[in-house]
N, C-alpha and C positions, 0 to 999 in steps of 0.2 A: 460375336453374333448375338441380337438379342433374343431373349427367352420367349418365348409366344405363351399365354394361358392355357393352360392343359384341360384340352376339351374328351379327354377320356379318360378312365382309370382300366390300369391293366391289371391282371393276375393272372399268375402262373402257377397249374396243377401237374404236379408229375405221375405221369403214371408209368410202374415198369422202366423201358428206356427210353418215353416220350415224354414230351412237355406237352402242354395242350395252354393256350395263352388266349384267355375270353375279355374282350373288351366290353368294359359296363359303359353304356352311355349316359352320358349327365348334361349335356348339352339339350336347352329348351329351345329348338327347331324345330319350323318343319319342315325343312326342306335340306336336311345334312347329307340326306345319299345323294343329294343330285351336285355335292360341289365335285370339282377337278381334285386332282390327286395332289395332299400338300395344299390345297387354297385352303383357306379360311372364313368362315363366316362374315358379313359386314358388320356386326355387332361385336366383333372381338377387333377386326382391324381397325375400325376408325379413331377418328383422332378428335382431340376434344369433345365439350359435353356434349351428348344428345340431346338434338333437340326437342325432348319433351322436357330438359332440364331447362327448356330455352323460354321464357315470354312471349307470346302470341305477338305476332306486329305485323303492320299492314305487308311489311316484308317478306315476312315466313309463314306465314299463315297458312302456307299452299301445303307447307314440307311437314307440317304437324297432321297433317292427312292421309291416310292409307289409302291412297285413292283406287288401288285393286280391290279391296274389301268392300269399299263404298260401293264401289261400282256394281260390286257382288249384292251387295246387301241392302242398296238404298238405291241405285238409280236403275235398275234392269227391274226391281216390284214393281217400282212407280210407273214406267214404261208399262210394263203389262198390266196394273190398274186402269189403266190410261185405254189400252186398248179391250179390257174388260169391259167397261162401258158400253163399249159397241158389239160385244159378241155376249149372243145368249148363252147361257149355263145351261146345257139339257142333263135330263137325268141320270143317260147312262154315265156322261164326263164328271156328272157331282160323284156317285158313288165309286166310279172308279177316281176319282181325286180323296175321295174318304178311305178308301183302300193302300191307296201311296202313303199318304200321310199316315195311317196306323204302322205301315212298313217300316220307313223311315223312323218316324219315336221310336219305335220297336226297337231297332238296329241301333238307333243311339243307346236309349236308355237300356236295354238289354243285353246289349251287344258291346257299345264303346264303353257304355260305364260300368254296370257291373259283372261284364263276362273278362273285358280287357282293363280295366281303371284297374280296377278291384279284386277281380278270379272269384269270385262271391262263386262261379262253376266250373264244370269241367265242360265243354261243347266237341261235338263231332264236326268233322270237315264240313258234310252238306250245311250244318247250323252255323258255322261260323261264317261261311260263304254268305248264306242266306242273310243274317247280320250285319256282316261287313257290306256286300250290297247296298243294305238297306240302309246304313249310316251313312253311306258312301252319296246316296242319294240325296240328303238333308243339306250338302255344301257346305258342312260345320269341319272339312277337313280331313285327313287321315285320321285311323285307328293309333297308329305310334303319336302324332301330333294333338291327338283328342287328347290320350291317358297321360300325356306327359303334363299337360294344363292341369288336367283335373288332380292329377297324385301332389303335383304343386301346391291346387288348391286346399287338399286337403291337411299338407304336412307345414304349413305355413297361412291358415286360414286367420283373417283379417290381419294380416300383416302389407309390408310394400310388396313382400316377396310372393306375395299369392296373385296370381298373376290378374284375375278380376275380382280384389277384395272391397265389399262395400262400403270399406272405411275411405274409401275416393271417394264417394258416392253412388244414390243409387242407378243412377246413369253409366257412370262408368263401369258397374257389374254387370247393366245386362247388355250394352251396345259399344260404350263408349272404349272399354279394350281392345277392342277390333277395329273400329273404324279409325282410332288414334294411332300412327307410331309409337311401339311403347320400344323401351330400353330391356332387351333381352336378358340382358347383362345383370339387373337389379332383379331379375324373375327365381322363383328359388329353383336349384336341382333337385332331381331324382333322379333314383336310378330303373329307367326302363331297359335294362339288360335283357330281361324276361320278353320283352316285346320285340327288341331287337335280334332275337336269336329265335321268334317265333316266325316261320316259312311264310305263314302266309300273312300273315301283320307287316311284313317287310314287302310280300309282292304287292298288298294292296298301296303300303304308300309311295312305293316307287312307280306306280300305276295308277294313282290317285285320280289324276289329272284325267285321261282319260274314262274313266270309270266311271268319275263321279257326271261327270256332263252326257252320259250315256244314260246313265238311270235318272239324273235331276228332269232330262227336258230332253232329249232323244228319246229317247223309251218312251216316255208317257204321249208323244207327238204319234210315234207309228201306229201305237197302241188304239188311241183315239181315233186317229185317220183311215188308218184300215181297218179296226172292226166297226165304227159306226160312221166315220166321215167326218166326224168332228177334229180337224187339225189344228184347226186356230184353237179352238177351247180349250185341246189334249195339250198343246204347248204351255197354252196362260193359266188354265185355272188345274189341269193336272200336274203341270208343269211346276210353271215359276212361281203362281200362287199357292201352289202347295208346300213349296221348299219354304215359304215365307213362314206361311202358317208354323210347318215344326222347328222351324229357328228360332222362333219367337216363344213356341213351348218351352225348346231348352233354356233358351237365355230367361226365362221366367225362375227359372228354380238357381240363377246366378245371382239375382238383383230378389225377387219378393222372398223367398227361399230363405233370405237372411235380413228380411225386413217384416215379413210380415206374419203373426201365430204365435203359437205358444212354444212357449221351451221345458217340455214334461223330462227330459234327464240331463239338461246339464244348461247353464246357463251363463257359463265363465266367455263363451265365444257368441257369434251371431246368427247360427243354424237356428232356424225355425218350423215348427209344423203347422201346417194348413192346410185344411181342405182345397180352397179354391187355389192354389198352386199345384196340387196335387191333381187336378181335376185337368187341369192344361196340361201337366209334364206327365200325365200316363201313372201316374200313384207316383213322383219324384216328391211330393211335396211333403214328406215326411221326413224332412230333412236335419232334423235338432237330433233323430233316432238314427239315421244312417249318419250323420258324423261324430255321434258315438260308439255304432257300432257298423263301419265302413263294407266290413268284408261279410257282411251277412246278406242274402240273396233276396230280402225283406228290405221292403222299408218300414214295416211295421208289422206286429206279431199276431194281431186280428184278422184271422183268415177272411173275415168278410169287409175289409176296410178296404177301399179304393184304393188298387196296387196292381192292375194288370200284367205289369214285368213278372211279379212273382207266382199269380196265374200262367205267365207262359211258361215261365223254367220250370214249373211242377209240374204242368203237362208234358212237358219236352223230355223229363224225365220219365214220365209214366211210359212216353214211347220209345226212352233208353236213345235219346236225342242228345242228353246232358246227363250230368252226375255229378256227384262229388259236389254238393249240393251246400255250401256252409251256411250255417247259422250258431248265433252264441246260446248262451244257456238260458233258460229263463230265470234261474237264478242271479245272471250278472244285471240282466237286466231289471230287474224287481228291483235290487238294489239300486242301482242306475236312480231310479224312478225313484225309490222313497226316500233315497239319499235327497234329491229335488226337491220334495216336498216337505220332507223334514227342514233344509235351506229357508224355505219359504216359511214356513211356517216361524220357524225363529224368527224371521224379520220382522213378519208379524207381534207376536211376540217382546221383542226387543223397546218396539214401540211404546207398550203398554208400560203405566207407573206400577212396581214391584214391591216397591218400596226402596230404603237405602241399601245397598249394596253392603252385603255381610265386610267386605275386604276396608270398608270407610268404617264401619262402628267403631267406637273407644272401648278397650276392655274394662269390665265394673267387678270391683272385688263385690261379694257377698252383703259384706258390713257395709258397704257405701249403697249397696242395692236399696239394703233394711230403712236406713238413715234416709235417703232420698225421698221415700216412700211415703215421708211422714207429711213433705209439701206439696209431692203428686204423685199421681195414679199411675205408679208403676206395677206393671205382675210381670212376671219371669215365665213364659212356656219356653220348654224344647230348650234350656242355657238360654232365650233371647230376651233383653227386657223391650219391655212392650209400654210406651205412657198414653195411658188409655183416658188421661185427663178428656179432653174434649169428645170423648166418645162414651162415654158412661154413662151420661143419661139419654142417650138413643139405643142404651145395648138390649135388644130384643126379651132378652129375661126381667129386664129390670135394670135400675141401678145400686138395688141392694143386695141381688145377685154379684155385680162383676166387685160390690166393693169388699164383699169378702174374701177375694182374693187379691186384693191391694197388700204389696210388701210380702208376698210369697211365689212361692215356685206352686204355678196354677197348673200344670200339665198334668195330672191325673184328674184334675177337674175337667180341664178342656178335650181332655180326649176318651174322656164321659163317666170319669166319678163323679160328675154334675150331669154333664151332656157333652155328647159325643158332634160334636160341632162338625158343619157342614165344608164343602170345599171351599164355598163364598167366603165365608167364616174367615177361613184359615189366610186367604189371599186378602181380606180384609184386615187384618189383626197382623200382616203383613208392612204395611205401610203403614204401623206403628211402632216398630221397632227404632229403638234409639240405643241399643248397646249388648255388649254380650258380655255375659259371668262369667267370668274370669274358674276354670276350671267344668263348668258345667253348672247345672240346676241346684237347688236347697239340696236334694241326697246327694248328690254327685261331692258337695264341699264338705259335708260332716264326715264323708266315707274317706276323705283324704284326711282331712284333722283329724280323723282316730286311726287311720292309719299312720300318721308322723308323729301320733302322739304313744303308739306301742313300738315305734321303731325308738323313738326317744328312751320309754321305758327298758327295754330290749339292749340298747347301749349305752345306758348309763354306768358311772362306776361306783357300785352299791357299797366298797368298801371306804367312800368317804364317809359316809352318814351311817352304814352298819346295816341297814337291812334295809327289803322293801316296806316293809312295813311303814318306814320313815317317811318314802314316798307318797305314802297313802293320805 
């Protein structure tokens, strides 16, 4: 019988005289609870390549289509676009569609990403309900099927294996993974064990279905029809235009999120920060700082920086809603930061003529220093020689200043037994180095020749010549 790919890993804990046997899910579905018992996913049974491995052709063009998601996502707006047109927007339907839609981000970004992606806290039952609802309302999926993408996307970012990485392009990060058949298979795992063994994360996606079509467009229909009489509005602009609207928030922090800002702590991947990304996804868009520091409850450390998630969880906490509350040090993060600019700065840096590179000079004995000296304008600071020919008569002192230090070791002059020379100076007088003395500067060489010349003395054998005196 053939071997099937092992879509779980087990482990077994003994306790006492029981086993207790927890299964980690690593399978990227979202719909694993609802197979038969022993069935198989269709991305694990089929047979040859998938067709996203396939060529577009007038043939198959249909099959590289998710056309549920479509359906979901591009021809049910346009429909209700369509019939917007003809139905006014009154005010109580705008503010309660501005109320949904704050729900709904909420629920995602506080809720799906960093209460369940991430555990960034601890939530009570009422909040997690309240949450899950509200994410549940957005259309973007279950809670186990949201954190499974998202943990993907971040332990495999810009890779094939991150399931919307914007090394496809920027199309395929914010829409084009959804509306396409993609290859499950080629998606990275994780382990949502945690979410899989959490009650209500399990009732809401094996409930998904109904739930979600309750709160996306049931709910806001009754809601509008019966307290104001608005039912067509409560359907299209509470409803379906609203789901649009926070879909389009999150898939914003998929696609510009890694396209567009700056990257203040780390700049090896393609997290970004920005405002106006940030301004759509509810404070997401500080996103270069949350995929360095993932499990922090922050997207950024400035309590007055546009972040409303982390406004809610402080409050939620004040009323003993949430807890357990993580954030990193400001310590790790300082570093973070100037690790970054230090980066940059070097490159900057890097650019700039320095001169020759210490590791390219020729070493120069002393006596060849002297000797050289006599046809050009060499001086010796710091062990380096410096030929200062073309620059002596522009040198600020003078040029009968710099030529009394031609053929010596100038470093008590230059670091102000003449004058105590500027930084310019030094970075200028830099990009004339042509060599290094071999042992160090003028004292550095005599200190060694009288030193090998009393070691000489010191082991010599005085009883061929008779005494020191001979030596003398």
């Amino acid at each position: 019988m053939a071997l099937r790919p092992s879509t779980t890993t087990s482990t077994t804990t003994t306790t006492g005289a029981t086993e207790e046997t927890k299964t980690v899910s690593l399978i990227p579905a979202a719909n694993e609870s609802l197979l038969r018992p022993g069935q198989q996913p269709s991305y694990l049974s089929r047979r040859g390549p998938h067709i996203s491995e396939q060529p577009w052709t007038l043939s198959n063009w249909y099959l590289h289509i998710d056309w549920f998601k479509t359906t979901l996502l591009v021809f049910i707006p346009i429909v209700a676009a369509y019939y917007a047109w003809y139905t006014p927007l009154t005010r109580p339907t705008l503010i309660f569609s501005v109320l949904l839609h704050l729900w709904a981000g909420i629920g995602i970004t506080a809720g799906y990403h960093r209460l369940w992606s991430h555990c960034s806290y601890t939530a009570t039952l009422p909040l997690q309900i309240f949450l899950g609802f509200g994410g549940a309302s957005a259309l973007e999926g279950s809670i186990r099927f949201w954190s499974w993408g998202h943990r993907a996307h971040h332990r495999f970012t810009d890779t094939d294996a991150d399931p919307y990485t914007v090394h496809k392009g920027l199309w395929h990060a914010h829409m084009g993974w959804l509306l396409l058949n993609q290859d499950y298979k080629k998606h990275g795992r994780t382990d949502i064990s945690d979410l899989s063994n959490d009650p209500f994360v399990v009732w809401q996606h094996k409930y998904y279905a109904p739930i979600s079509i309750f709160f996306a467009w049931v709910m806001p229909t009754l809601v509008a029809g019966f307290g104001w009489g608005d039912w067509k509005g409560g359907l299209i602009y509470a409803g379906v235009l609203r789901v649009v609207t926070v879909q389009q928030s999150s898939f914003t922090i998929n696609s510009l999120g890694h396209y567009l800002g700056d990257q203040p702590f780390d700049d090896r991947r393609s997290p970004r920060d920005h405002w106006i990304s940030s301004l759509f996804s509810l404070g997401e868009g500080y996103h270069n700082f949350h995929h360095e520091f993932p499990t922090d409850y922050r997207n950024t450390t400035r309590w007055l920086t546009y972040d409303p998630n982390k406004w809610c969880i402080a409050t939620w906490k004040f009323l003993g809603l949430a807890s357990d509350l993580r954030t990193f040090s400001q310590n790790e993060i300082d570093k973070g930061k100037l690790q970054q600019e230090q980066k940059r700065l070097d490159r900057k840096l890097g650019v700039l003529d320095w001169g020759k590179p210490l590791t390219v000079l020729p070493l120069m004995e002393w006596d060849d220093f002297v000797e050289q000296s006599r046809t050009r304008a060499l001086i010796a600071v710091a062990g380096l020689v410096h030929d200062v020919t073309d620059f002596a008569s522009e040198h600020p002192g003078g040029k009968g200043l710099i030529s009394t230090a031609i053929g010596k070791d100038a470093t008590p002059m230059f670091n102000g037994g003449v004058y105590n020379h500027s930084n310019a100076a030094r970075n200028l007088l830099a990009k004339y180095r042509v060599g290094i003395i071999r042992g160090g500067g003028e004292v550095e060489i005599w200190k060694v020749r009288a030193q090998k010349r009393a070691e000489m003395i010191r082991d010599y054998d005085y009883s061929i010549v008779g005494s020191k005196e001979h030596m003398q």
